[in-house]
KOLTIFI-851587 format. One line per 2 residues: number of its first residue (from 0); for each residue x, y, z of N, C-alpha, C, CB. Coordinates in steps of 0.02 Angstrom, whole numbers, plus 50000, padded with zeros to 5 digits. Glycine has a CB too. Example, Ala and Ser with C-alpha at 12.3 -4.5 7.8 and 13.67 -1.06 7.14 Angstrom:
BEGIN
0	50660:49716:50390:50615:49775:50390:50660:49835:50390:50565:49776:50452 ~ 50642:49888:50354:50684:49947:50357:50645:50002:50394:50704:49970:50286
END
This chain:
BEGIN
0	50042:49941:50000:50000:50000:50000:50044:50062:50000:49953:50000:50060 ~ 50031:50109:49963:50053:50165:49943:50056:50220:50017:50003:50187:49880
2	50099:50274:50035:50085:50310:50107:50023:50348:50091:50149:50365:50138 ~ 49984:50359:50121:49952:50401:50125:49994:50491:50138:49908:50369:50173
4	49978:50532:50117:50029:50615:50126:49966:50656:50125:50097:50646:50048 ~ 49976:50704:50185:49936:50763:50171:49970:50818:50187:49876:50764:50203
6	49986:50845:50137:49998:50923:50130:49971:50969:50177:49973:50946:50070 ~ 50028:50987:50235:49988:51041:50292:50007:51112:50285:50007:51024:50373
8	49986:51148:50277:49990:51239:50272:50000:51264:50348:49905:51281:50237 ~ 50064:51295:50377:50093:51302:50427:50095:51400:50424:50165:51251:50424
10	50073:51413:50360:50090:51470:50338:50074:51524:50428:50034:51487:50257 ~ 50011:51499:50432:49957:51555:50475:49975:51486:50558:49826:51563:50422
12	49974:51428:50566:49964:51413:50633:50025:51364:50639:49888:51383:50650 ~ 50029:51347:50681:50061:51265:50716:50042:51195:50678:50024:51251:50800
14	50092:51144:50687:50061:51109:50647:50006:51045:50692:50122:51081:50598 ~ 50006:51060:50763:49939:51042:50807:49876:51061:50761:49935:51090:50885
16	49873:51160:50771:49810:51193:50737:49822:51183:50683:49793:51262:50744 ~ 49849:51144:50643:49826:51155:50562:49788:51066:50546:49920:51177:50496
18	49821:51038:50609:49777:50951:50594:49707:50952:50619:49815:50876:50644 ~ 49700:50978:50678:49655:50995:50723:49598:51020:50673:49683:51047:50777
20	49627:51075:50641:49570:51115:50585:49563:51071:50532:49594:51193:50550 ~ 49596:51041:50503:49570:50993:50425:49538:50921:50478:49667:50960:50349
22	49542:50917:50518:49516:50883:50531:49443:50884:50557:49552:50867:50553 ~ 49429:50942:50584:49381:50959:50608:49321:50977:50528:49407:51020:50663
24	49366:50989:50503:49342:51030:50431:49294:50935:50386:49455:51076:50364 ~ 49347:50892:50377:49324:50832:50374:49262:50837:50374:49345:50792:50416
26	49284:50793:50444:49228:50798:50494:49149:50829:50482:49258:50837:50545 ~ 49154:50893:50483:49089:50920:50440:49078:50920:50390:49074:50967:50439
28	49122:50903:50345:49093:50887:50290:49082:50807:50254:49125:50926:50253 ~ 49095:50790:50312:49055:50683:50311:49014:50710:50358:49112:50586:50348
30	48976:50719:50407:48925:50742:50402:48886:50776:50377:48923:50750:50422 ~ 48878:50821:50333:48822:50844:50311:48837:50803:50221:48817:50942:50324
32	48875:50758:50232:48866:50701:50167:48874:50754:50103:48774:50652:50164 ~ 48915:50781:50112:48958:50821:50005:48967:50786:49985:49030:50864:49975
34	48985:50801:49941:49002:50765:49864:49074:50726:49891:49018:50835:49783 ~ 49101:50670:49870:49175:50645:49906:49172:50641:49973:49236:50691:49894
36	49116:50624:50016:49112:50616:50074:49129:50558:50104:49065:50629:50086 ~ 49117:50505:50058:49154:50434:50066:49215:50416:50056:49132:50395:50034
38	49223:50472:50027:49320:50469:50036:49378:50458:50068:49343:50503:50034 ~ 49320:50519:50126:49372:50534:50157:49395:50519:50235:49369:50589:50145
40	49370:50445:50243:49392:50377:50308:49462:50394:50324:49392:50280:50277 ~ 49477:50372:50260:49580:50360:50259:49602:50423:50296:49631:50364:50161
42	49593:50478:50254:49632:50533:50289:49597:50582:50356:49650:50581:50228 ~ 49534:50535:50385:49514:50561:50432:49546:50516:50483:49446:50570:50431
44	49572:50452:50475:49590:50414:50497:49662:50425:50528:49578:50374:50458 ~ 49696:50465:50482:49782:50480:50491:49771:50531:50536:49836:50507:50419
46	49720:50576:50521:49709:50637:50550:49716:50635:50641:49633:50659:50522 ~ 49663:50594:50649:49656:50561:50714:49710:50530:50739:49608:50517:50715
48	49733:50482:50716:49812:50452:50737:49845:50509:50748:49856:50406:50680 ~ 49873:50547:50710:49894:50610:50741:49894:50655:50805:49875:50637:50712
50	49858:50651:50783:49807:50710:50852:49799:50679:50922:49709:50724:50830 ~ 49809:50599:50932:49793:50547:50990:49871:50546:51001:49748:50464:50969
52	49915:50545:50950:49971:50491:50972:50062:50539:50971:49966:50409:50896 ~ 50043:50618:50918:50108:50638:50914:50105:50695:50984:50127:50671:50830
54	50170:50687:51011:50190:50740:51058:50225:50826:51006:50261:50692:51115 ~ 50156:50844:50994:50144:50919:50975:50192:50963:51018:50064:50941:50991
56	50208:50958:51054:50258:51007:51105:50314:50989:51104:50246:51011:51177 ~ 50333:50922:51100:50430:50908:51091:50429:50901:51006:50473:50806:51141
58	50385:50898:50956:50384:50914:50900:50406:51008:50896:50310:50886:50875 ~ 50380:51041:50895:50384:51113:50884:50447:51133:50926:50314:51154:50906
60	50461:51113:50983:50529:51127:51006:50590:51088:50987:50528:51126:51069 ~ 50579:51029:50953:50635:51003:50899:50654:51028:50823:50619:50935:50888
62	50599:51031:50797:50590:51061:50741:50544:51131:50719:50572:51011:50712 ~ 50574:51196:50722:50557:51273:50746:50501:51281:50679:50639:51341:50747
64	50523:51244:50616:50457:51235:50551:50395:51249:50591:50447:51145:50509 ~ 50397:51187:50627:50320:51152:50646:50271:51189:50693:50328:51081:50683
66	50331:51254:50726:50292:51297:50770:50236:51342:50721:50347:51347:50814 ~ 50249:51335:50664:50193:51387:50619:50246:51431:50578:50134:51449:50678
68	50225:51489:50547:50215:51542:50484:50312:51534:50462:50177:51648:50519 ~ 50280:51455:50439:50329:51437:50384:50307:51442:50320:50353:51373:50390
70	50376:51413:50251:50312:51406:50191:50348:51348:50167:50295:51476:50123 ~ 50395:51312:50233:50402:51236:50205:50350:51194:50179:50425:51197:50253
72	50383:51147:50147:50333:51099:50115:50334:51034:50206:50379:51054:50009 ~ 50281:51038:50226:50265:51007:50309:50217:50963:50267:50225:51068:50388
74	50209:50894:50264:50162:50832:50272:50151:50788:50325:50175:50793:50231 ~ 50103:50768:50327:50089:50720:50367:50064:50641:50341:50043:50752:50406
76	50105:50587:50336:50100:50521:50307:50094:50456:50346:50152:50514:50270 ~ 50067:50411:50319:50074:50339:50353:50067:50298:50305:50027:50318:50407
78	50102:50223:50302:50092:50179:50287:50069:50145:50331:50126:50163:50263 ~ 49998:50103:50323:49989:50057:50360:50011:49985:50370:49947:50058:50356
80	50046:49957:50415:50049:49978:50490:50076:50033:50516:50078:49938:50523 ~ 50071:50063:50548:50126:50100:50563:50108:50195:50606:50164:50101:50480
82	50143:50213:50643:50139:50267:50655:50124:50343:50608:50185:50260:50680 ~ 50092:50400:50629:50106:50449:50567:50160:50454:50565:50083:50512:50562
84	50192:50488:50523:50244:50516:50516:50251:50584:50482:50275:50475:50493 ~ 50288:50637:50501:50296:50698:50465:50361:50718:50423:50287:50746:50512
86	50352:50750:50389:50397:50772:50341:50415:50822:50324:50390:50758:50302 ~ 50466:50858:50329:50485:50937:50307:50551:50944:50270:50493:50987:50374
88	50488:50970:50194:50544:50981:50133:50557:50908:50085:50626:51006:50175 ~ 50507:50857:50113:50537:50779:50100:50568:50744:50120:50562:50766:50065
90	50584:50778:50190:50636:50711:50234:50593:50711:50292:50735:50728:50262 ~ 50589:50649:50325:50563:50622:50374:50586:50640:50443:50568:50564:50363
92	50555:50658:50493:50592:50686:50539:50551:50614:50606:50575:50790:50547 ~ 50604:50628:50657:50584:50597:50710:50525:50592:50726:50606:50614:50753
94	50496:50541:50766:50421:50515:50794:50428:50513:50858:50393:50444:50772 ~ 50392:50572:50869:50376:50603:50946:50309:50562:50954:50365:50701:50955
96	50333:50519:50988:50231:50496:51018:50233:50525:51091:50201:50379:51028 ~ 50168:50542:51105:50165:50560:51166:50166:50501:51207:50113:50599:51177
98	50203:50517:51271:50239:50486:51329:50157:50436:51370:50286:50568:51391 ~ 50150:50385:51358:50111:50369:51413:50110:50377:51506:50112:50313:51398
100	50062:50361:51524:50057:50382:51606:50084:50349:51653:49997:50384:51631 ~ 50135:50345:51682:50167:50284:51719:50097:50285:51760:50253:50294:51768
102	50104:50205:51771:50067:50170:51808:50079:50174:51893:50076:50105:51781 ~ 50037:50201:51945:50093:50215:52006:50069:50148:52028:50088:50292:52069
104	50115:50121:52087:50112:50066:52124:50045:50085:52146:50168:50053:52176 ~ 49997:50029:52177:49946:50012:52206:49973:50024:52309:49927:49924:52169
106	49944:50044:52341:49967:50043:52407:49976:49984:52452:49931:50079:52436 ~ 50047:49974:52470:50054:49909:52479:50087:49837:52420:49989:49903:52499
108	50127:49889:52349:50152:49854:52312:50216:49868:52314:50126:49855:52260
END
């Protein structure tokens, strides 16, 4: 299977607010059922992986692009299986997932 890539516009926000918004954007428009509304699973799908799983804050302080009013070329891709992944300019940059919650001992463990 081919990656899936979506072209993110960093011009005006962050690249949190720019998934957040096409995604939200989706979103309403598979609900109120447009034209290509069945389309668009896959890339609502990456959208969400995104948004659940990348650490947005050690992203933008690793890479200064991703903080916003760039006019790099910024994507967001996956092959399935697999994590998103982002891209700036065409090269792949590190996968920040956000940190899960340590588990604390139970009282008495």
């Amino acid at each position: 299977m081919n990656p899936l890539r979506i072209r993110l516009d960093l011009s005006r926000h962050c690249i949190e607010t720019a998934i957040r918004r096409r995604y939200n954007r989706l979103v309403n428009r598979a609900l109120r059922n447009e034209p290509g509304a069945a389309d668009l699973e896959t890339e609502l799908e990456l959208l969400q992986s995104a948004l659940e799983t990348l650490d947005f804050g050690r992203l933008r302080t690793e890479f200064t692009e991703l903080g916003g009013h760039c006019s790099d070329l910024i994507e967001l891709e996956t092959e399935k299986p697999g994590p998103p992944r982002i891209r700036i300019n065409g090269k792949p940059v590190a996968r920040f997932s956000k940190r899960r919650p340590r588990r604390l001992p139970a009282q008495g463990e």
